[in-house]
C-alpha positions as CSV (number, residue, x, y, z in Angstrom):
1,X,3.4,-79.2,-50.6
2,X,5.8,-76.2,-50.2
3,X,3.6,-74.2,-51.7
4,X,0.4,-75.1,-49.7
5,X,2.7,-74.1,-46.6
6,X,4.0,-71.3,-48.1
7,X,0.4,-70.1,-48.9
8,X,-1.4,-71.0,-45.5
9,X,1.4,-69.1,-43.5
10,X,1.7,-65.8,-45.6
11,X,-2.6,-66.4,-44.9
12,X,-1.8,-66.8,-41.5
13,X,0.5,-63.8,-41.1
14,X,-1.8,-61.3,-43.3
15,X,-4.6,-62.6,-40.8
16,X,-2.5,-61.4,-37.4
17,X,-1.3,-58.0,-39.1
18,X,-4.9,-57.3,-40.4
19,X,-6.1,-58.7,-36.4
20,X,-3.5,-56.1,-34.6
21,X,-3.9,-53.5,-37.5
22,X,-7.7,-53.4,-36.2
23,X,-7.1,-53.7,-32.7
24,X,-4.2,-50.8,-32.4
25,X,-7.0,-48.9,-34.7
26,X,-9.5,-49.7,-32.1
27,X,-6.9,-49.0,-28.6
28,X,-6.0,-45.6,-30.8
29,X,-9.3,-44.3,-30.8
30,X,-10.6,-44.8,-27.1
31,X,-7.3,-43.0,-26.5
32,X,-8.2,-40.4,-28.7
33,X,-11.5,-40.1,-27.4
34,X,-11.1,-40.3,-23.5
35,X,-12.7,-37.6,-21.9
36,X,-10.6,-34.9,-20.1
37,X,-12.2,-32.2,-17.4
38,X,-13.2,-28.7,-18.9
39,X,-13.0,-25.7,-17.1
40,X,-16.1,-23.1,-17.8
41,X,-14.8,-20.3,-15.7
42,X,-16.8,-17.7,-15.3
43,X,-14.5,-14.9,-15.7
44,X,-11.0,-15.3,-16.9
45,X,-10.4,-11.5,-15.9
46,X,-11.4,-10.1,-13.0
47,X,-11.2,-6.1,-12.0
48,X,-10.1,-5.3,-8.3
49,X,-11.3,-1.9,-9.1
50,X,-9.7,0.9,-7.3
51,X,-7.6,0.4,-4.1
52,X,-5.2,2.4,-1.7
53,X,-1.4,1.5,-1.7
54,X,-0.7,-0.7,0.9
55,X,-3.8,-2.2,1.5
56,X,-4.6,-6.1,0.4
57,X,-7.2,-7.7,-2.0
58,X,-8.7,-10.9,-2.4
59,X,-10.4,-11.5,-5.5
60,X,-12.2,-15.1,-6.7
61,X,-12.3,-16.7,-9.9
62,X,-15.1,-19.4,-9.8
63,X,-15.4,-22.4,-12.4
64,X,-17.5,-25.3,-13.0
65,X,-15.9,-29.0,-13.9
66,X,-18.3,-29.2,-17.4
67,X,-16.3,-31.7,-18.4
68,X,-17.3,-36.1,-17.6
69,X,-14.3,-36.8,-15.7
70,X,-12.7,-35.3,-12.3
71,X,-11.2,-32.1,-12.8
72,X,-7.5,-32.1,-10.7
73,X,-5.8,-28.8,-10.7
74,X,-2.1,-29.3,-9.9
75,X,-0.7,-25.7,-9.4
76,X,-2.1,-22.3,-9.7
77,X,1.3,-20.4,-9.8
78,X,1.1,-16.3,-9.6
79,X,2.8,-14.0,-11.8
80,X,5.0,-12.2,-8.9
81,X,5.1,-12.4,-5.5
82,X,2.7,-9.3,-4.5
83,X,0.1,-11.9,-5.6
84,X,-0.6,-15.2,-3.6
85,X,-3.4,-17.6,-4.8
86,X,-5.0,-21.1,-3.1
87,X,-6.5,-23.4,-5.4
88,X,-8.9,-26.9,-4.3
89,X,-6.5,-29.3,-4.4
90,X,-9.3,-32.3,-4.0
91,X,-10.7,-33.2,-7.8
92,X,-13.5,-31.6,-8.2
93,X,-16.5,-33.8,-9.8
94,X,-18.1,-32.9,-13.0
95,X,-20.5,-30.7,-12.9
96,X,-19.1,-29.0,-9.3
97,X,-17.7,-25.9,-9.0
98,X,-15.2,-24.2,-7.3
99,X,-12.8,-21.5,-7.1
100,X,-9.1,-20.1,-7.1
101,X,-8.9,-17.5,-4.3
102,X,-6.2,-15.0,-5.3
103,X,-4.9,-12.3,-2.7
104,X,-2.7,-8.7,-4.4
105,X,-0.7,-7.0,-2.4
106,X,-0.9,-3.1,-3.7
107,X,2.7,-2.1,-2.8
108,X,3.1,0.6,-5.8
109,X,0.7,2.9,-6.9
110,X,-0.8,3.2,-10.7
111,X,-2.7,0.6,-12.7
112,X,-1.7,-3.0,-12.8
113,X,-2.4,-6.2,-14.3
114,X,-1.4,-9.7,-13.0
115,X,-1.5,-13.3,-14.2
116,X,-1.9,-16.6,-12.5
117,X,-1.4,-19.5,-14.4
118,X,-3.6,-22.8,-13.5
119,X,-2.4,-25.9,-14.3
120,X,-5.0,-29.2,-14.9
121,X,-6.0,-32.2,-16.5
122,X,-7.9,-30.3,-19.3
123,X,-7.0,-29.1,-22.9
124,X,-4.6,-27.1,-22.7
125,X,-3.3,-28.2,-19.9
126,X,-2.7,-24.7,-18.6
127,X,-4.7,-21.0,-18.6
128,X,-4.0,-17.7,-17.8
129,X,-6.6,-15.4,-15.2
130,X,-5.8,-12.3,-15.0
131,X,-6.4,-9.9,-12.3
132,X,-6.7,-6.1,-13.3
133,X,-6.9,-2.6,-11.2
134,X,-5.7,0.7,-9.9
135,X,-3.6,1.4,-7.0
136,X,-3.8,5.1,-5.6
């Protein structure tokens, strides 16, 4: 008799860790495959050209959401303060685009090469655009 219960709950146990073996298998998975936004930007870099000192810039990098879920940017943060930038801060939908409007301040004169950093829900989590020129 000890045995039979000895062998029906060792059954009984090998059935639950096989049940929640499958089912954290199963949860792992739909977490490993949940969709995230994707940026497709259309250019990473973009050239200001050539500009006189002491006159401002405003410069657009435009993307698209080619991803299956919202696209939620939570901060676009500028390299140094001659450079300001304004970013959607509404998710944008998949298969929408948008852009991240940057503004450079040409203070000093010679070339020059600036970075914003954008932060989202995609993978990675963050990119670098970089704005590119020549101040005379």
């Amino acid at each position: 008799m000890k045995k039979t219960v000895l062998i029906l709950g060792l059954f009984a146990l090998g059935f639950s860790l096989a049940s929640f073996t499958t089912s954290t298998i199963v949860v792992l998975n739909e977490i490993e495959n949940m969709a995230l936004a994707v940026i497709k930007w259309d250019a990473k870099t973009v050239d200001a050209g050539t500009i006189k000192k002491g006159v401002s810039v405003d410069l657009v990098f435009e993307f698209t959401n080619s991803g299956k879920v919202p696209l939620t940017i939570y901060n676009v943060k500028p390299s140094c303060g001659c450079t300001v930038a304004s970013y959607p801060k509404e998710p944008i939908m998949p298969g929408e685009t948008a852009e991240i409007k940057t503004t450079y301040n040409a203070t000093k004169t010679g070339k020059f090469r600036k970075s914003v950093v954008v932060t989202s829900n995609t993978d990675p989590k963050t990119e670098t655009l970089i704005l590119v020129g020549e101040v005379i």
